[in-house]
C-alpha positions as CSV (number, residue, x, y, z in Angstrom):
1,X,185.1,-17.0,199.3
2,X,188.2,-15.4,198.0
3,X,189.2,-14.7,194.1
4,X,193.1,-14.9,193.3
5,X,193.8,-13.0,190.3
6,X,196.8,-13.1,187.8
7,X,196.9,-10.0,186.1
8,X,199.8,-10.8,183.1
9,X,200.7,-7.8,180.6
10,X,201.8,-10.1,177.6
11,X,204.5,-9.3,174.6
12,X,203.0,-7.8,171.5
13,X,201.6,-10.7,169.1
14,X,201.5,-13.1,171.5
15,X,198.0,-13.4,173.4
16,X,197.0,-16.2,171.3
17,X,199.8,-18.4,172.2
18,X,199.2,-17.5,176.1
19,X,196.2,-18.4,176.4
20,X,196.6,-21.9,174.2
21,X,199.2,-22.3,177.3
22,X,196.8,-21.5,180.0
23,X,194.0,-23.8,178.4
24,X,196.7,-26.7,178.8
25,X,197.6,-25.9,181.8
26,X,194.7,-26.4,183.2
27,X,193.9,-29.9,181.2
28,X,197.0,-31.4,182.2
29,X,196.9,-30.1,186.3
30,X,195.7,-32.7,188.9
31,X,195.0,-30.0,191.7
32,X,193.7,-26.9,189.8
33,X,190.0,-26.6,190.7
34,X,187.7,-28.9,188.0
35,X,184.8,-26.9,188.2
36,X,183.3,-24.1,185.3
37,X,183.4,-21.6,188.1
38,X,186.4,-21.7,190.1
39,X,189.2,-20.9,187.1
40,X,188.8,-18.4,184.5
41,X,191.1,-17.0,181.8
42,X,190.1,-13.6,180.7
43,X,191.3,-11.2,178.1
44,X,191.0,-7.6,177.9
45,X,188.7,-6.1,175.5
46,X,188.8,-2.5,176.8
47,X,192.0,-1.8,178.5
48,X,195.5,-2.3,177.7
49,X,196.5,-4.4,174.9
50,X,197.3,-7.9,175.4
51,X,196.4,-8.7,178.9
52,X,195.1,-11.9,180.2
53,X,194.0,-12.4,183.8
54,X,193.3,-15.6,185.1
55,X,191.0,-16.2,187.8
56,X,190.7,-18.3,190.8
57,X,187.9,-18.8,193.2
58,X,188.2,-20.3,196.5
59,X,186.8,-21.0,199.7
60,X,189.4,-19.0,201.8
61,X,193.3,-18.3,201.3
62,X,194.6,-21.3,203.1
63,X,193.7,-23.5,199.9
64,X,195.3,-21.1,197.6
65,X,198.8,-22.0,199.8
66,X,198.1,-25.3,199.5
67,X,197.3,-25.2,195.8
68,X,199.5,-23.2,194.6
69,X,202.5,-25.0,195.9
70,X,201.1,-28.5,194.9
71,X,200.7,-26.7,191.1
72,X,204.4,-25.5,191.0
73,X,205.4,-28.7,191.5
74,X,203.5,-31.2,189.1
75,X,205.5,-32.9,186.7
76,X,205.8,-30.5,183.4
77,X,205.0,-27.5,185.2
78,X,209.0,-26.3,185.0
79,X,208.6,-26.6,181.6
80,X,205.4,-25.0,180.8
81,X,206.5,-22.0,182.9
82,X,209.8,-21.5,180.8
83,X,207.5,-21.5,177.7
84,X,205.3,-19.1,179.2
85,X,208.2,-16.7,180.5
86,X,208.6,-16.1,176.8
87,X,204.9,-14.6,176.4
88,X,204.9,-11.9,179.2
89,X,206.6,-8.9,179.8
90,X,204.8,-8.1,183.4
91,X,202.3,-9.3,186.2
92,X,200.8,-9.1,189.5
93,X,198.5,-11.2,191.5
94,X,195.7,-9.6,193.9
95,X,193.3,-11.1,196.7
96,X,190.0,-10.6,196.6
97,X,187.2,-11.3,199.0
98,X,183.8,-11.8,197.3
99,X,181.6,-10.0,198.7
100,X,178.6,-11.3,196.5
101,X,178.5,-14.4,194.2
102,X,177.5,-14.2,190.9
103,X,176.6,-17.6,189.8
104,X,175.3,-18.1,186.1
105,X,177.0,-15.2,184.6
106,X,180.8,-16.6,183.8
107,X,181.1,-18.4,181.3
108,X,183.5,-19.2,177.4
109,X,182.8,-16.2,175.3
110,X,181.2,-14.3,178.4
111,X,181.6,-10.3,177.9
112,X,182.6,-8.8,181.9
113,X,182.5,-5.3,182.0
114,X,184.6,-3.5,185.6
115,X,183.9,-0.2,186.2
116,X,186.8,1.6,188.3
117,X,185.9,4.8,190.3
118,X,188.5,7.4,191.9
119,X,187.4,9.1,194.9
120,X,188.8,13.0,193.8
121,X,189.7,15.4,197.1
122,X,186.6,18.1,197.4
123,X,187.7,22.0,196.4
């Protein structure tokens, strides 16, 4: 299983109005994955201000080139991706393989805490 994550650095102000955006997004899509656990939109609590990751879990990285090409093109999407321009100042996307599921723990108003460690050179 692979996650896909969108890691967006959204203009001052305007979180709420990004994710309202991603919420219809995924109401309106005929190909984005239906189930609770395979799409998440997350906002950062801890780190800088106004960032919103979504997340997408998969079976392998062949279906994320299928899906995401089959997203872009849905009727509307043009459209909701010009309004959503307007919200973010920066992004990236990531791969990840997961290594261990963690069924049961995702969820609306869900708290997810990542701890990052730096391996320092040893004096």
């Amino acid at each position: 299983m692979i996650q896909v994550r969108d890691t967006f650095q959204i203009k001052f102000g305007k979180i709420d109005q990004a994710v309202e955006l991603f919420s219809t997004l995924r109401e309106r899509s005929t190909v984005l994955p239906q189930g609770q656990a395979t799409y998440e939109v997350l906002t950062d609590l801890s780190g800088d201000m106004f960032t919103l990751v979504t997340a997408t879990h998969l079976d392998a990285v062949a279906e994320w080139e299928r899906l995401a090409p089959a997203t872009w093109a849905e009727p509307g999407f043009k459209e909701w991706y010009k309004s959503f321009q307007l919200f973010v100042s920066d992004g990236q996307r990531r791969f990840y393989t997961v290594e261990q599921a963690n069924d049961g723990w995702s969820g609306p108003g869900a708290v997810v805490v990542r701890t990052c460690f730096r391996t320092l050179e040893w004096r």
